[in-house]
C-alpha positions in Angstrom: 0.0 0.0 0.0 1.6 3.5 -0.7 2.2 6.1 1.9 -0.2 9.0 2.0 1.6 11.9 0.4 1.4 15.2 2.6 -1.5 16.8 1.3 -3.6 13.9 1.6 -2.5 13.5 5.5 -3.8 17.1 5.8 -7.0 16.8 3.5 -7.6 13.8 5.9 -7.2 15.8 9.0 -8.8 18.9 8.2 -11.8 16.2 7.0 -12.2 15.2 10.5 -11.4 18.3 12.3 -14.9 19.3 10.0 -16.7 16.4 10.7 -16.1 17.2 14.7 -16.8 20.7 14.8 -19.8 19.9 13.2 -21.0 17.5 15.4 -19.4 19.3 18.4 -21.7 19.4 21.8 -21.2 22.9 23.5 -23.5 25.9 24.2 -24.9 26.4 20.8 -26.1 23.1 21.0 -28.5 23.3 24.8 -32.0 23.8 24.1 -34.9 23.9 26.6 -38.6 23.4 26.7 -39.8 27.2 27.5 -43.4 25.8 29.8 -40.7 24.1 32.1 -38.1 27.0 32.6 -40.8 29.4 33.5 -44.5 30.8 34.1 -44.2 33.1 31.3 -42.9 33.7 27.7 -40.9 36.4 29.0 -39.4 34.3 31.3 -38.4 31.7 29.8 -36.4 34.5 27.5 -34.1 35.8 30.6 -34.0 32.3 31.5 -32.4 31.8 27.8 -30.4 34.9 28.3 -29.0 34.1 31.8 -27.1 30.7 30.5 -26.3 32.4 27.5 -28.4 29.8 24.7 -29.1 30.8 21.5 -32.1 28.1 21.4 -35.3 26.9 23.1 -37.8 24.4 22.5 -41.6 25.1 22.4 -44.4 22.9 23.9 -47.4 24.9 25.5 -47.2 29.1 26.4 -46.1 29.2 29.6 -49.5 29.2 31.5 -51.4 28.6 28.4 -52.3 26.5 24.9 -49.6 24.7 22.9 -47.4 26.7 20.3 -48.6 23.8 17.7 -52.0 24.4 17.3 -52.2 28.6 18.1 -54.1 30.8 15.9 -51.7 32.1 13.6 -52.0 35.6 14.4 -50.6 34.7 18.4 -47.7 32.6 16.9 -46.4 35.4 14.5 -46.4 37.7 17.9 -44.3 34.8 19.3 -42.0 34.1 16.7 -41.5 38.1 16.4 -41.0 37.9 20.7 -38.0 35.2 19.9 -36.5 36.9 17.0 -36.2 40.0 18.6 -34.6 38.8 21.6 -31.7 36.2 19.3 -33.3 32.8 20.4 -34.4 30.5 17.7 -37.0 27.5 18.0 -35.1 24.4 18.0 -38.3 22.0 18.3 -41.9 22.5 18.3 -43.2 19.9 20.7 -46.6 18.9 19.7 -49.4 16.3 21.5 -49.9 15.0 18.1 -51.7 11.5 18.1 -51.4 11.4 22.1 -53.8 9.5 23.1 -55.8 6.9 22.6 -57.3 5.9 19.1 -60.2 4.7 18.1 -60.9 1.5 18.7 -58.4 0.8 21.2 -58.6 0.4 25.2 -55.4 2.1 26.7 -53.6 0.4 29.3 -52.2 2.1 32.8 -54.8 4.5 33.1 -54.2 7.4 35.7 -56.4 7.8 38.8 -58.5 10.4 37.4 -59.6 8.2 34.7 -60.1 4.7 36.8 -62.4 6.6 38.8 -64.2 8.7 36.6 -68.3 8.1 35.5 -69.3 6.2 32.7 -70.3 9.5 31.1 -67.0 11.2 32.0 -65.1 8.3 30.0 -67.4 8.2 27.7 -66.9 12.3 26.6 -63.1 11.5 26.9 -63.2 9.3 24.7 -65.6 11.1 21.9 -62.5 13.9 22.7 -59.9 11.3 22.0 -62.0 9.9 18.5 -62.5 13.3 17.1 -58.9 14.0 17.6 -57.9 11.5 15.5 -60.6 12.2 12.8 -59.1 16.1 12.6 -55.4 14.5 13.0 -54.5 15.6 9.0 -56.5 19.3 10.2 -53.8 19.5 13.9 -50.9 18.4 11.3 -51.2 21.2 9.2 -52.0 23.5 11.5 -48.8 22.2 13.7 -46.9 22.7 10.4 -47.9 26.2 9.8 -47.1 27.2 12.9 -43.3 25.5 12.2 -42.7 27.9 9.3 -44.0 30.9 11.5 -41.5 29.8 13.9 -38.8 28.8 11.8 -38.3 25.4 12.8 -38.7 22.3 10.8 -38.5 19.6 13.8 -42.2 18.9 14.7 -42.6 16.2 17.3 -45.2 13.5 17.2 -46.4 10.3 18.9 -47.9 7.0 18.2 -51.5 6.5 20.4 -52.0 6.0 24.3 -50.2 2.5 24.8 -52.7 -1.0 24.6 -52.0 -4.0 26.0 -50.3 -5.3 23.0 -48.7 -2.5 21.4 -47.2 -4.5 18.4 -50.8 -4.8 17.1 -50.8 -1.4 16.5 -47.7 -1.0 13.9 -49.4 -1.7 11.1 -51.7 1.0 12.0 -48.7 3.6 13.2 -47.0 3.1 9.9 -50.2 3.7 7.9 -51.2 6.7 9.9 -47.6 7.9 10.4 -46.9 7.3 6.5 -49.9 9.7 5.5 -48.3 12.2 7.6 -45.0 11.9 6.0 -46.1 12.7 3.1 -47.4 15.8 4.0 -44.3 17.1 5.6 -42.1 15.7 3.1 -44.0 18.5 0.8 -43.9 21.0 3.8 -40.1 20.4 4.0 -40.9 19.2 8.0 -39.2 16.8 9.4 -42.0 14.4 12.2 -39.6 12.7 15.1 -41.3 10.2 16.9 -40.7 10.4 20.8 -39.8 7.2 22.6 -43.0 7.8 25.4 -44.2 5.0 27.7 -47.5 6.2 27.4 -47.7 4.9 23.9 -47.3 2.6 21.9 -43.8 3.4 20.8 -42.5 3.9 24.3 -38.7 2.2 24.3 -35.7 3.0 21.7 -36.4 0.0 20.8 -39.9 0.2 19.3 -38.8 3.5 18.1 -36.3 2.0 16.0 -38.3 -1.0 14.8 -40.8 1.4 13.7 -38.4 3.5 11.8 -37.1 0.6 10.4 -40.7 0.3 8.3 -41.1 4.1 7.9 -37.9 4.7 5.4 -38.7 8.4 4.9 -36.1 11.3 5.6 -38.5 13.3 7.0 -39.2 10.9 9.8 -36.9 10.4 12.3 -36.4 10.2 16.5 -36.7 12.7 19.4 -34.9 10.5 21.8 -36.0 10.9 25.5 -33.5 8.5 27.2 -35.6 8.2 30.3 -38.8 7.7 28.4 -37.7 3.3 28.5 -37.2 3.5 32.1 -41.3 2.9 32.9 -40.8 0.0 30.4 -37.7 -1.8 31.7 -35.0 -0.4 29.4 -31.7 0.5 30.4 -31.5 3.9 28.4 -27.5 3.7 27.7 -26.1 1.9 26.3 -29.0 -0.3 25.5 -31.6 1.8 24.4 -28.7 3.9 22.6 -27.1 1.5 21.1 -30.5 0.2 19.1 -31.1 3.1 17.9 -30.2 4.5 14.1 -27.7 7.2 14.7 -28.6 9.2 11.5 -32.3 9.6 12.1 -31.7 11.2 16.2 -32.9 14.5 15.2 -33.3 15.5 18.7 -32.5 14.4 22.0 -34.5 15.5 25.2 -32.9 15.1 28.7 -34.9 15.0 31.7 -34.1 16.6 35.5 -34.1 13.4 37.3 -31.5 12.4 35.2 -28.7 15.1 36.1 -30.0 16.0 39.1 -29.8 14.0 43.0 -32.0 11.4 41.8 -32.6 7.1 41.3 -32.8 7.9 37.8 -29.3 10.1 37.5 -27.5 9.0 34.5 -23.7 9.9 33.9 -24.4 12.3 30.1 -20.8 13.0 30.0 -20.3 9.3 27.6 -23.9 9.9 26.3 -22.6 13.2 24.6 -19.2 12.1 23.9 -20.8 9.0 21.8 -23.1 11.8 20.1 -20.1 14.0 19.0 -18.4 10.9 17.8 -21.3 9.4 16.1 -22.0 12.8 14.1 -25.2 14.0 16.1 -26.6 17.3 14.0 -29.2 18.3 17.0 -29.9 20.0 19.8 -30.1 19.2 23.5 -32.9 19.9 25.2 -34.3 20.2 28.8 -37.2 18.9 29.6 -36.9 19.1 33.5 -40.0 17.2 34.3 -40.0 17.7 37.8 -43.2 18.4 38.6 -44.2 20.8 41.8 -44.0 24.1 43.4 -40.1 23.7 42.5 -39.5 23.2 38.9 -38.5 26.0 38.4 -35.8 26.1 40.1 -35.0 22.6 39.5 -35.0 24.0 35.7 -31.9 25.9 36.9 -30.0 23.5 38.6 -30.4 20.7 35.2 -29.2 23.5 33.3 -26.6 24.3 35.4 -25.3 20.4 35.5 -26.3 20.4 31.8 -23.3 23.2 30.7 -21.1 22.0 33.2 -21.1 18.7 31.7 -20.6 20.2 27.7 -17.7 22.4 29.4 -15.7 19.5 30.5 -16.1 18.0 27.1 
């Protein structure tokens, strides 16, 4: 085999020097979900501003409706809001196809609901039905509301979870593949999240599933503490399964940086995202529910840049 001449040493080298700063984790790259950080949308900016991010993610308004499915004329006043104060919108969280669909009985139902009256369950479930009869209507109204907001990540799920939740693939990939083909137009890229509340709750449903869903536009939001409630180690198992080049965003959860059973070490989790070319964003999703998420916000975000400054 012939040595590499010079210049091809160096083309090598400044190849990979590319390939890691584009894949590099550090400040740019921290995201988190505005309803989480704060009461209001104001907040949630000097919350922004006081770590210094240049993103957030959207869910609900602080106090309020989801970004998805706003009349347009109350997005364009928060997309404006954003722009103004240098934060872009790395993911618009959406409850699309959360919860349960026709025809199906959901398993693990919360207290409210196994104590409800028949006629309470019985509205909740006409809710639930007409949902997924408008589904196509919340899509495009969810995808709208991405090009106000100039993001093209749009999160979506895959029906409160049954009993046997491989029965329902055929039906995810038909319903998910309709979808697809809409964004695909839209230029909108749909990433299922791993959620034990449905029926693609562990990494590795979520990759099964991509598996029959070949599409670009489809890919994963990867909550790692999502396959906890289902038995999964989330790294490296539920890493490892997963297809590296369809994570188009990963969400990181309180618990998990913070004093608790679920505290997972991200410092490898990152490193193995930098070296495996992860594009995305980080975000925060504290999830700590209680007079003190707030401040439990702070603290995850504080453990969060600590951890991408010792990279």
């Amino acid at each position: 085999m012939p040595l590499m001449t010079r210049r091809e040493l160096l083309l090598g080298s400044l190849t990979t020097a590319s390939l890691y700063g584009k894949s590099k984790i550090d400040r740019s790259r921290i995201s988190a979900i505005t309803d989480e950080i704060a009461k209001t949308p104001q907040e949630a900016i000097d919350f922004a501003h006081q770590y210094r991010l240049q993103n957030v993610e959207l869910r609900n308004v602080p106090g309020g409706k989801e970004y998805a499915f706003l009349p347009e004329a109350e997005v364009k006043l928060a997309a404006t809001q954003f722009a103004r104060n240098g934060l872009k919108v790395s993911f618009l969280n959406s409850s699309l196809l959360k919860y349960p669909w026709p025809g199906t009985e959901p398993v693990g139902l919360t207290r409210t609901q196994r104590t409800e009256t028949p006629e309470a369950r019985a509205a909740r479930t006409q809710a639930a039905s007409n949902r997924f009869e408008h589904r196509m209507d919340e899509l495009r109204t969810a995808i709208n509301n991405c090009h106000i907001l100039g993001v093209d990540l749009l999160r979506v799920f895959t029906g409160t979870r049954t009993a046997e939740p491989e029965k329902q693939v055929p039906r995810i990939i038909d319903v998910l593949g309709e979808m697809t083909l809409v964004a695909e137009k839209e230029k909108i890229h749909l990433l299922i999240e791993n959620e034990y509340s449905c029926n693609i709750g562990t990494s590795a449903e979520l990759a099964a599933i991509l598996k029959k869903l070949p599409s670009k536009w489809i890919g994963a939001n990867w909550d790692s503490m999502n396959g906890l409630e289902l038995n999964e180690k989330p790294y490296p198992d539920g890493y490892d399964v997963l297809p590296k080049n369809r994570i188009g965003n990963v969400q990181v959860k309180g618990k998990q940086l913070l004093d608790y059973p679920e505290k997972l070490d991200f410092k490898p989790i990152f490193q193995r995202l930098e070296k495996d070319g992860y594009q995305g964003k980080i975000g925060l999703e504290t999830h700590i529910p209680g007079p003190g998420l707030i401040d439990a916000s702070h603290a995850s975000m504080r453990e969060i840049l600590r951890i991408v400054e010792e990279l």
